[in-house]
N, C-alpha and C positions, 0 to 999 in steps of 0.2 A: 829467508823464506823457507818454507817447509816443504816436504817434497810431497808430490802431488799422489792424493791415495790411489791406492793402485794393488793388485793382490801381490803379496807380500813374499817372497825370496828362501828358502831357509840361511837362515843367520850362518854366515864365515866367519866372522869374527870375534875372539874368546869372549866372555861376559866378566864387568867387576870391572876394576879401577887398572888404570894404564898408567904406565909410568911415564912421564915427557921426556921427551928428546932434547938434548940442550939446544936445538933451534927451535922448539915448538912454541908457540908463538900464542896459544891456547892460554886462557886463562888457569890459574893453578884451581883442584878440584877442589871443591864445598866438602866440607865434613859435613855429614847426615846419611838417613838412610838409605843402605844400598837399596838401587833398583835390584827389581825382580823378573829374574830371566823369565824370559816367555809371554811379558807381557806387554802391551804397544809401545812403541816409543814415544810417544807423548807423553805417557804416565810417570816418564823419568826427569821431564823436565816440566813439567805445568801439574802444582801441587791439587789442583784445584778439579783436576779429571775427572776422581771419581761424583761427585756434585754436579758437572756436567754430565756426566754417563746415566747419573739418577736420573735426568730430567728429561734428556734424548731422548731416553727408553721411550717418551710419551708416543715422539714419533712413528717409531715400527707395529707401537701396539694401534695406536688408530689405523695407522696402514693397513692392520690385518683385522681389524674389524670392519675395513670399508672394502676390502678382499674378501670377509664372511658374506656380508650381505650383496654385495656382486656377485657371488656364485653360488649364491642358496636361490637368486632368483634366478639364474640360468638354468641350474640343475633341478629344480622341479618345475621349467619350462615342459616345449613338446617334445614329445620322444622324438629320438635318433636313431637311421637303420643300424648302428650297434652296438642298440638298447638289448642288453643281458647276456651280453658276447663274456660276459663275465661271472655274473653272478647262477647264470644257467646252467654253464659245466660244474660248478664250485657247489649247486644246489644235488646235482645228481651224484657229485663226488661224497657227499654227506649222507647220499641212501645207498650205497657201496655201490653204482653203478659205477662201468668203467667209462673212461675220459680221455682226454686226450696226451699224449706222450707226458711222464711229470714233469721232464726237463727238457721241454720244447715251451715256449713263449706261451701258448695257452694254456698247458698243463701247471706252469707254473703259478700262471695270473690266478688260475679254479683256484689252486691250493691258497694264494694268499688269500682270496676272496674268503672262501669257507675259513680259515683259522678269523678272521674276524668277525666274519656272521657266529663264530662259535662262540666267540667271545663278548660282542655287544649283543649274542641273537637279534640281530638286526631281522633275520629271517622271519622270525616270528612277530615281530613287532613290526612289519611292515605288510600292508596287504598284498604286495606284488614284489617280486623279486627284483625287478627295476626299479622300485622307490628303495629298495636297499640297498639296491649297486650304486643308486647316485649319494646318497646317504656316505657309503665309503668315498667316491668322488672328492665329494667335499671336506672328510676329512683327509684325507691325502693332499689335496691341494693346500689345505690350511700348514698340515704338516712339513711339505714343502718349504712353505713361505716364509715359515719360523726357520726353521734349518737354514734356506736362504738368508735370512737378516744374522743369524749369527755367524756364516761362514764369511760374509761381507764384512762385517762390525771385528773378527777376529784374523782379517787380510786388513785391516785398518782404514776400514770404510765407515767415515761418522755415521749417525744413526739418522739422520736425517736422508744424507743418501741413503740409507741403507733403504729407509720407508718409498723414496721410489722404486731402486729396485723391487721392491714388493709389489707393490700399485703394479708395474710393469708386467708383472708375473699373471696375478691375476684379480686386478679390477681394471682391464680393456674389455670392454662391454664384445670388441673382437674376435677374443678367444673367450666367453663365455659358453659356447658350446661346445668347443675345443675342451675344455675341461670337464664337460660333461661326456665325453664321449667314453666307452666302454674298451676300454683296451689294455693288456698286461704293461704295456708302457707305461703308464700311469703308476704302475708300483714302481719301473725302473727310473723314474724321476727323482722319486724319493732316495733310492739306495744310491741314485749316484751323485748326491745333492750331498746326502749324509758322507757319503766317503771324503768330498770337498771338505766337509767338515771336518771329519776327524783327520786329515790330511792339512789343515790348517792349524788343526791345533797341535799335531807332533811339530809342525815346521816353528813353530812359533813356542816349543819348549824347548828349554838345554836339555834336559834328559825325558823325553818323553816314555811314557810306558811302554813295555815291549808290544804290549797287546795293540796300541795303536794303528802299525803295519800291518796286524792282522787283520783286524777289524778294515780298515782301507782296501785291501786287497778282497775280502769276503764280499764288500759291499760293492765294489766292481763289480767283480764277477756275477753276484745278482743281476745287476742293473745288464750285463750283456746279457746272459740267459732272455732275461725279460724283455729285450730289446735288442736284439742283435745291434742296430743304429747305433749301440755304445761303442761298437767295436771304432767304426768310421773318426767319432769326436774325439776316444783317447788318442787314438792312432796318430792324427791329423796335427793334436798337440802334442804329442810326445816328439813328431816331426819336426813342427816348429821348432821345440825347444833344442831340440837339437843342429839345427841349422843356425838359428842365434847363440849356440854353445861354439860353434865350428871358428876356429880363428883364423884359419885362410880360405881365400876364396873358393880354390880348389874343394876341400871338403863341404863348401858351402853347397856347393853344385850339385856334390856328389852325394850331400845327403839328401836335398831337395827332389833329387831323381827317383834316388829308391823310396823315397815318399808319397811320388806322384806312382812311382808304378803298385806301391802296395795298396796304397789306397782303391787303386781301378782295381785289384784282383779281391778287396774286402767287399768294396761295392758290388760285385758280381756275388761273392760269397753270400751276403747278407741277405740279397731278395732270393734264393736261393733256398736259407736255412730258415727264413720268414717272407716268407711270399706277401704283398700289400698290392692293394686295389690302386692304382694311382687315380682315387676321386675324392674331390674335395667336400662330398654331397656327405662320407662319410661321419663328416665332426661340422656338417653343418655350413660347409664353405662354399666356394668357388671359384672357379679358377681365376679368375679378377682378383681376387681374396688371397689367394695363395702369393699369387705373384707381388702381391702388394708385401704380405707378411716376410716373403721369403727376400725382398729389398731392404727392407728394413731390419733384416738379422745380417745382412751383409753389410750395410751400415752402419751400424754400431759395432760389430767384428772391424770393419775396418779402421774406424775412428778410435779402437782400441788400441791396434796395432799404431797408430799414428800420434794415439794423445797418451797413451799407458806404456811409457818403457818398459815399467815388470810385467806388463798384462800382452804383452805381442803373441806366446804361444798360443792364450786363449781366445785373442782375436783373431788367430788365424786359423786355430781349430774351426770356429764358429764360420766363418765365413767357407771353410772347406766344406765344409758338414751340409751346409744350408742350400750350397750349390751342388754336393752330388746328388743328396736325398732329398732333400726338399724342394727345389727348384722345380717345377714341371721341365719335362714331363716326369719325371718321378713320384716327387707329391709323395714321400712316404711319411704317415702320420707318426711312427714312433721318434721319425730323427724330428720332426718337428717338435714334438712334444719336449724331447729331449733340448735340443736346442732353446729352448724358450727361459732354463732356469739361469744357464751361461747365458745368453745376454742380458736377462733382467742382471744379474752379479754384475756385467760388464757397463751396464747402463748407467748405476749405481755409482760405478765407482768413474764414471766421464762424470754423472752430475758433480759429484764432490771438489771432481776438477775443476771443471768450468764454473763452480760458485768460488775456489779458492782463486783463480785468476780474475774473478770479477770483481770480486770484493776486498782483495789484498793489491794496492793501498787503501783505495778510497774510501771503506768503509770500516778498517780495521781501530779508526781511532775515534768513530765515530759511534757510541754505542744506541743512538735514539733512531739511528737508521737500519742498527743492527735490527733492532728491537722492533722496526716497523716491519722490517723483511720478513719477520718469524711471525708477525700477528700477522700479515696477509699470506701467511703457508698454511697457519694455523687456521685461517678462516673460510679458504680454499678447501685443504681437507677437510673441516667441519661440514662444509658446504657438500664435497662428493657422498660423505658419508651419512647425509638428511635426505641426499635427491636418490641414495643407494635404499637407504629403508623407505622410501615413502613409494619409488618402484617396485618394492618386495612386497608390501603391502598391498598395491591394487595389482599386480599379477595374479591371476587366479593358478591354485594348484591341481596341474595333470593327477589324475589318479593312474594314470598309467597302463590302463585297461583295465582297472580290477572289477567294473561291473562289469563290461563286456564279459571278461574270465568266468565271474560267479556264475553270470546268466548261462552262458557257453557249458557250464559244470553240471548246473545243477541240469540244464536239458537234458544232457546227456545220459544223468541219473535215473532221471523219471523216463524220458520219451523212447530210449535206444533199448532193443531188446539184449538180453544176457550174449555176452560172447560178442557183442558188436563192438570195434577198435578205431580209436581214433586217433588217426596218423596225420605227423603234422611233423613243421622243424625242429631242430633241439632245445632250441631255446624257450617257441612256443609250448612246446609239451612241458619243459619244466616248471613256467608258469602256471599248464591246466594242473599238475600234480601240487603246485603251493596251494592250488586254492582250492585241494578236495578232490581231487578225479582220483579215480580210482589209477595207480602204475601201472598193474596189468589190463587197465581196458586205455593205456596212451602209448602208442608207438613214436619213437624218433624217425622222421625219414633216414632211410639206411638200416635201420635197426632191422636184425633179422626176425622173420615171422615167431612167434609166439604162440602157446597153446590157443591165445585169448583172440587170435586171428583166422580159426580153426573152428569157433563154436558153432554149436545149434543152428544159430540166424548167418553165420557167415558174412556180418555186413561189415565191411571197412569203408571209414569216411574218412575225409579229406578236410581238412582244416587248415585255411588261408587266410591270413591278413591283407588287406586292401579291398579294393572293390571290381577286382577282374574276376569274372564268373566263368574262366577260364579249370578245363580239367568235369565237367558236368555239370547237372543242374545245382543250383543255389537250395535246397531243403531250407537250412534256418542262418539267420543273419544276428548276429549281437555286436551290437558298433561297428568296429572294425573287422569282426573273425566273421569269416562266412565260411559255415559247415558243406561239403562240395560231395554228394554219392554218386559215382562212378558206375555204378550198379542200377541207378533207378531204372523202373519203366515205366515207361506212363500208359495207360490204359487205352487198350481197341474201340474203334467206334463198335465194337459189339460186346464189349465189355461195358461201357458207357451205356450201352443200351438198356441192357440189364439189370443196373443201376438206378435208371431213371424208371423200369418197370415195375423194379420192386418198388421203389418211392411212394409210385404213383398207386401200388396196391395198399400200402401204410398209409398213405393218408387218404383215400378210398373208404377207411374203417371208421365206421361213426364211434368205436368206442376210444379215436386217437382225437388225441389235442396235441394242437403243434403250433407254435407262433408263426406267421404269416413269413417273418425273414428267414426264418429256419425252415417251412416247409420247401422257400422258393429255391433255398440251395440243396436242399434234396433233390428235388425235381428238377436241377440242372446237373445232377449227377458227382455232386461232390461232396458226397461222404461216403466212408470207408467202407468197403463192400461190408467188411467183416460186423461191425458196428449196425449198419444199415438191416443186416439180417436178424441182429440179436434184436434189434426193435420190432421188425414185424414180427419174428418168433410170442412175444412179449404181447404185444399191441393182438394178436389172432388169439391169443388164451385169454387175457384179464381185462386189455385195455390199456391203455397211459396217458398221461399228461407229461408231454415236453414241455420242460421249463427256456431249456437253452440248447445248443450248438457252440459249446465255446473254444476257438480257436484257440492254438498251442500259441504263447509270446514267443514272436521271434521269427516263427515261419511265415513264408510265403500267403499274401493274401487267396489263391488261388491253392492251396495245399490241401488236401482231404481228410474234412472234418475226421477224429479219431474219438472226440469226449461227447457224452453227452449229461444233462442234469437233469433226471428225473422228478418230478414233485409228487404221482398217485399213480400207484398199478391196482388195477381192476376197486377203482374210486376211493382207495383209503392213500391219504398224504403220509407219505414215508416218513418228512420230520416229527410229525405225531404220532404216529400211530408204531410202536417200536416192534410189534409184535410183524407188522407189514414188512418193514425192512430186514428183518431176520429171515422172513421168509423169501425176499428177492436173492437177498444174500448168498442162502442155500443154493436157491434153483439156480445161480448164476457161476456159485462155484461147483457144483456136478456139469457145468459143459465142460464139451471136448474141445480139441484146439483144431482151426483158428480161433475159433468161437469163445474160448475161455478169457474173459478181461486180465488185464494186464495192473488195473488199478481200479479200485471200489470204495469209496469214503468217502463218508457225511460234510456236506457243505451246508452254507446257507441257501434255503430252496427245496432241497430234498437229497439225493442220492448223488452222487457224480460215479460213471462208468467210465471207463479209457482204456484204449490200446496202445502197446507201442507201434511206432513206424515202422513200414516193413516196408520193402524197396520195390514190392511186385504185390500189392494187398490184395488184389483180384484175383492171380494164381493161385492164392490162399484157398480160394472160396470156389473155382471155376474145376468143376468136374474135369479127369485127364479126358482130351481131346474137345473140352466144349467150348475151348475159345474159337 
């Protein structure tokens, strides 16, 4: 019988032909050709390998296409509170803004982020910087998955386990937003998935290339940077391995000692040098969730140690790891994340076990049973892989705010006056800047004040996601963002009065037409002092026809009217008569300010007039001392 897969050893013993021993009892060796150092041991004794190896392959690749479509539908599901914790800093790192430490876990994630958006301009080609961080998501994951089946497949795990370990990784509909979630861990998966790899393949050459151990040792030290949590997993295994190296008891003890105390002085280290939230709400979870997943990686770590001779360091890594870091109350998302590729590898290589003890006798000489086994795996997976596209299908795709964003943008463009700043989190302001805002009119909370929070109007707004009206009143709302000024004032029952005076003195004038909805909210005193005067100014020289009163998108029903749509001053309609409209034009741009519009251009109807939003419109207008 053959020995059960398992991750593979570096070879002790020389390669090439041995000579017998006059008791060896072995049959005398076959002339043919030499095996080839470095490569499985089955391919030395079953001519017929590579022909199975062709056809296995089928396995891991549908695996990773039923792993595509499982996390192309999670990842452009609904956002996650850390949506752009990635692609945010990596965005401002690309307009030479400064960021966060380079070689601290964030600094680090920006930079890979950006060297990729530089490379796919993912940036550009996505409307929001979250559709391009999950974009990278998925491929990472993908990349993982492949690195995973080849590091399994070349530790001598058939490729059929191999395709669960993959499945394992990620098509659990479980960790579907676990892999969507936004964190420099995510690149550290990969670099320390890849080191397994290249670490498999020196172990599994007679003379592996020097560069090998470099590469190995480069692609750790990423994956710590990126995750400190990497420190915990090698540590925990290198522990192990050294305790099952120790040949008396005595050292057995004595290395398990200094393991357990380094371990407690890493784990203190770690949250430390990478501080984490212990909440599961971050990647979509909860603590029911957690505890579930974090049994389940202790699980399989243990049944490692217990069904995997060669695989005990890494079952006991995994299970040390899952309990310091992952376990609540800790809950830390990078060791989680980390932890998920070693057990899918560990998983992988229990199934191969447990199909070789199941199947070896009973089935080994039976090939129409073999052959039944494989067309209900194959039909199974075909089966994940129909219910996986036909789910991606009717999932509708998030846009991920990018109307909200637009809307949010362009108001800001037209309605806020010059020098007005709009302060918000880092990651929301990176998105106002993808989608057109001006740098200089977006502050980062923290950031220090700017020329552009100094101007003319002096107005700084507040910019919140969700629906707490929390910090001032609510001005304008686009989906999710609601614009928040600190500053407003709402006007005196004797500023109102005044309001509703002049109103009532403009439409008093037989030579005003006003449409009956638009008079009635003048005469309840909500429109713009400034606005309001330019009409009676207008309405007492020529006369006019109001077309409309039309509200800003986005603001408050109760907000004060600022536009209005003229159709005839003193009886000639402006759309017609062009000579009319050059002449409003004039008279409109010789006013002073407040008075002077903000915005003047041809609609359909006649003329459109507008101001922008001032925080105190009435102080505008209201003589010193006549409030």
């Amino acid at each position: 019988m053959s020995e059960s897969p398992a991750l593979r050893t570096p070879p002790t013993a020389t390669h090439g032909a041995h000579a017998a021993a006059p008791d060896d009892r072995s049959p005398a060796a076959v002339s043919g050709p030499p095996t080839v150092p470095g490569r499985h041991r089955a391919a030395a004794t079953v001519p017929t390998r590579n022909g199975s190896d062709r056809s296995g392959v089928l396995w891991p690749l549908a695996a990773l296409v039923v792993v595509g479509l499982v996390a192309a539908r999670g990842l452009r599901g609904s956002t996650l509170p850390e949506d752009g914790a990635l692609a945010g800093p990596a965005a401002a790192l690309l307009r030479g803004v400064s960021g966060p430490d380079a070689l601290s876990p964030a600094g680090l994630g920006a930079l890979h982020t950006a060297v990729y958006a530089t490379v796919t301009r993912a940036f550009q080609r996505h409307a929001t910087l979250v559709g391009a961080e999950r974009e990278l998501l998925l491929v990472l994951l993908l990349g993982a998955a492949v690195l995973l089946w080849r590091t399994a497949h070349r530790l001598d795990v058939p490729h059929g386990a191999c395709a669960v370990g993959v499945l394992a990784l990620g098509a659990l509909p479980v960790f579907a937003s676990l892999h969507a979630t936004a964190t420099p861990a995510a690149f550290a998966v990969g670099w320390l998935v890849l080191a397994g790899w290249v670490a498999g393949w020196a172990s599994t050459s007679r003379r592996p290339p020097a560069v090998l151990p470099v590469l190995t040792v480069l692609a750790a030290v990423l994956a710590v940077l990126l995750a400190p949590d990497a420190l915990l997993l090698l540590t925990a295994g290198g522990t192990a391995a050294m305790v099952l190296a120790a040949r008396t008891p005595g050292r057995r003890i004595r290395a398990a000692l200094a393991g357990v105390v380094l371990l407690g002085l890493l784990r203190v280290l770690v949250q430390r040098w990478d501080p984490q939230v212990a909440d599961p709400q971050r990647w979509g979870g909860t603590p029911t969730r957690l505890v579930v997943v974090t049994a389940v990686l202790v699980a399989v770590g243990l049944a490692a140690v217990w069904r995997l001779p060669r695989s005990r360091a890494a079952g006991a890594a995994l299970v040390a790891t899952a309990l310091l870091a992952v376990a609540p109350p800790s809950g830390r998302l990078p060791a989680l994340l980390l932890c998920l590729p070693l057990g899918a590898l560990l998983l992988g290589a229990l199934a191969a076990a447990s199909a070789e003890a199941v199947s070896a006798p009973a089935l080994r000489g039976r090939p129409r049973a073999l052959l039944a086994v494989g067309v209900v795996a194959g039909v199974l997976l075909l089966g994940a892989g129909t219910a996986a596209a036909a789910d991606l299908a009717r999932t509708r795709s998030d846009d991920f705010g990018a109307a909200a964003t637009r809307d949010l943008v362009g108001w800001s463009a037209e309605q806020l006056p010059d020098g007005a700043v709009l302060r918000t989190s880092p990651r929301l302001a990176a998105e106002l800047v993808h989608a057109g805002a001006d740098p200089a009119r977006v502050r980062a909370s923290g950031d220090a004040p700017g020329t552009a929070s100094t101007g003319a109007e002096g107005q700084v707004l507040q910019v919140r996601q969700g629906a707490s009206d929390a910090g001032g009143p609510v001005v304008a709302r686009f989906g999710d963002l609601a614009v928040v000024d600190p500053q407003v004032v709402p006007p005196t029952p004797q500023q109102l009065t005044a309001r509703r005076d002049l109103a009532a003195a403009l439409l008093a004038n037989p030579t005003v037409a006003v449409p009956t909805a638009d008079a009635d909210r003048m005469a309840a005193g909500q429109v713009d002092p400034r606005l309001l005067t330019l009409l009676a100014s207008i309405g007492a020289q020529d006369g006019l026809e109001l077309v409309d009163l039309p509200a800003v998108p986005g603001e408050p029903a109760d907000a004060a009217l600022r536009r209005v749509v003229l159709g005839s001053v003193g009886g000639r309609p402006l759309a017609d008569d062009p000579a009319a409209g050059t002449r409003l034009r004039r008279w409109l741009d010789a006013q002073q300010e407040p008075f002077l519009p903000d915005r003047v251009a041809d609609v359909d109807g006649g003329l459109l007039i507008g101001y922008t939003r001032a925080a105190d419109p009435d102080a505008l207008v209201t003589p010193p001392g006549g409030r």
